[in-house]
N, C-alpha and C positions, 0 to 999 in steps of 0.2 A: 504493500500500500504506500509506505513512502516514496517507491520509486515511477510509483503511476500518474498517468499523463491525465487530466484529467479532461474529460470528452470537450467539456463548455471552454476548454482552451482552444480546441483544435480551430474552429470559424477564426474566431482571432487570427491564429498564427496564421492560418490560408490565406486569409484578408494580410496583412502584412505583408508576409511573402508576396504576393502581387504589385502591393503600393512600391517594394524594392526590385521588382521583376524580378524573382526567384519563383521557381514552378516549384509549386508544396506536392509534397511527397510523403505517405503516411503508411504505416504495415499495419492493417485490419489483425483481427484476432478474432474476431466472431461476425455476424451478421448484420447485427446493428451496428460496427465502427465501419462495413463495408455500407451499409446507406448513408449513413454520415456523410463520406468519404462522395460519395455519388450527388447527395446533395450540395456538396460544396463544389463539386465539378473536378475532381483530381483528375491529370490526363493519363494516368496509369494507376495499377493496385499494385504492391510490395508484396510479396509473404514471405514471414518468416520460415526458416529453416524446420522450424520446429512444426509444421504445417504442411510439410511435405507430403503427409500422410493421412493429412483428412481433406479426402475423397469429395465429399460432402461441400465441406467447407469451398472447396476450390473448385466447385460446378459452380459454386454460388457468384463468387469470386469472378469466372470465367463468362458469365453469363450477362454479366455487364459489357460487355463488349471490348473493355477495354484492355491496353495490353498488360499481361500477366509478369510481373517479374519473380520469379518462381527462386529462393533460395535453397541449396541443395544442402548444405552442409550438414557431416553426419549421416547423411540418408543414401541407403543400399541404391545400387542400380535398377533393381526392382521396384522401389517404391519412386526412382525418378522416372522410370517407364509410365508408372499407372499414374504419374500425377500429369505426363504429361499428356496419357489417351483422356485422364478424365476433362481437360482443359478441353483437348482440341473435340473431345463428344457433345461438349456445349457448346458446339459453334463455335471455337475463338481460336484461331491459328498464330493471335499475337502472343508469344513465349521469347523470354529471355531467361533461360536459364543462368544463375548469379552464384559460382560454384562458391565455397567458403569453409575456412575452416572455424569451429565453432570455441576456439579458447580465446580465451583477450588476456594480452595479447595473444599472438598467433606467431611461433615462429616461421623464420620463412623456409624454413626444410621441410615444413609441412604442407605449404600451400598447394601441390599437385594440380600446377594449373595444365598439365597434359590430361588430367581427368575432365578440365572445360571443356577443351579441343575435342576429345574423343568424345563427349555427351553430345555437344553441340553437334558434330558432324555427323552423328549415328542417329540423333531423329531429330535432325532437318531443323533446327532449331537455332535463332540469334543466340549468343553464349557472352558471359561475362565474367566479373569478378565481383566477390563483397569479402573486401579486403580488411583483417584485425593487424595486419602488421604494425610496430612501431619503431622506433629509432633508440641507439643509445641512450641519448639525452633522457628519454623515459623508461627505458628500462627494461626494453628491447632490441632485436640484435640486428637488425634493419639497418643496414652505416648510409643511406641513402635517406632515413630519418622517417621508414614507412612510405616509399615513392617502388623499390625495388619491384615487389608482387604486381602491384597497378601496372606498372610499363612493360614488365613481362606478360602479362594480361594482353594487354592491347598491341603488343608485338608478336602473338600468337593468332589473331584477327578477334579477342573479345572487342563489344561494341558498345559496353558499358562495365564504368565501375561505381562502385557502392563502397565509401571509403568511410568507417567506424572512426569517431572521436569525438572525444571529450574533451 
């Protein structure tokens, strides 16, 4: 509870974000933060990692038409298969799969961005990165200061990154 966003903030911040032109971007967790999110007009839905596997949830998700950015982190090749037939069964062929690894930080011997590449290209899919790395400075082993994963990302053709900080 102390670390929850709370919903009657989110209008605010969209509204904001617009007044600075920054496109608001929010990761739903149930149903009602996915109308929310619809009523404010987001030009995509986020989902977390941890969501990979509700089926349900991500017809819901998919069913808005909008594009899906699907976080895999954590989740078997099976459950990235069935999350992405359940997307594209509701009508919705926009997928970006956003590979990640799920510790904060993340070192970067872990990131397996050959496993974006291979997801991506085996169902037909835009592919990305949602990057935890950090840099010495903080206390991470990143000497590029959390830049290293993202450019290897986007030098292997991802088309989006998702860059974690506080």
């Amino acid at each position: 509870k102390k670390a929850e966003f709370p919903r009657e903030w989110v209008k605010e911040l969209a509204e904001y974000c617009k007044e600075i032109n920054i496109d608001f971007l929010s990761a739903p967790y149930d149903t009602e933060a996915v109308d929310l999110l619809e009523e404010i007009g987001v030009a995509a839905h986020k989902t977390g990692s941890g969501e990979v596997d509700n089926l349900e949830f991500l017809a819901y998700v998919a069913k808005t038409g909008k594009p899906v950015l699907l976080a895999v982190g954590a989740a078997t090749r099976e459950e990235v298969d069935a999350a992405v037939s359940t997307i594209r069964a509701a009508g919705n062929e926009q997928i970006v799969l956003l590979q990640c690894v799920v510790n904060y930080p993340a070192p970067i011997a872990d990131s397996n961005l050959r496993a974006m590449v291979k997801m991506g290209e085996e169902l037909d899919v835009l592919y990305g990165y949602s990057d935890h790395t950090i840099g010495p400075d903080q206390g991470g082993d990143d000497p590029l200061g959390g830049l290293t994963v993202p450019l290897g990302a986007i030098a292997l053709g991802g088309c989006m990154i998702e860059k974690h900080v506080t």
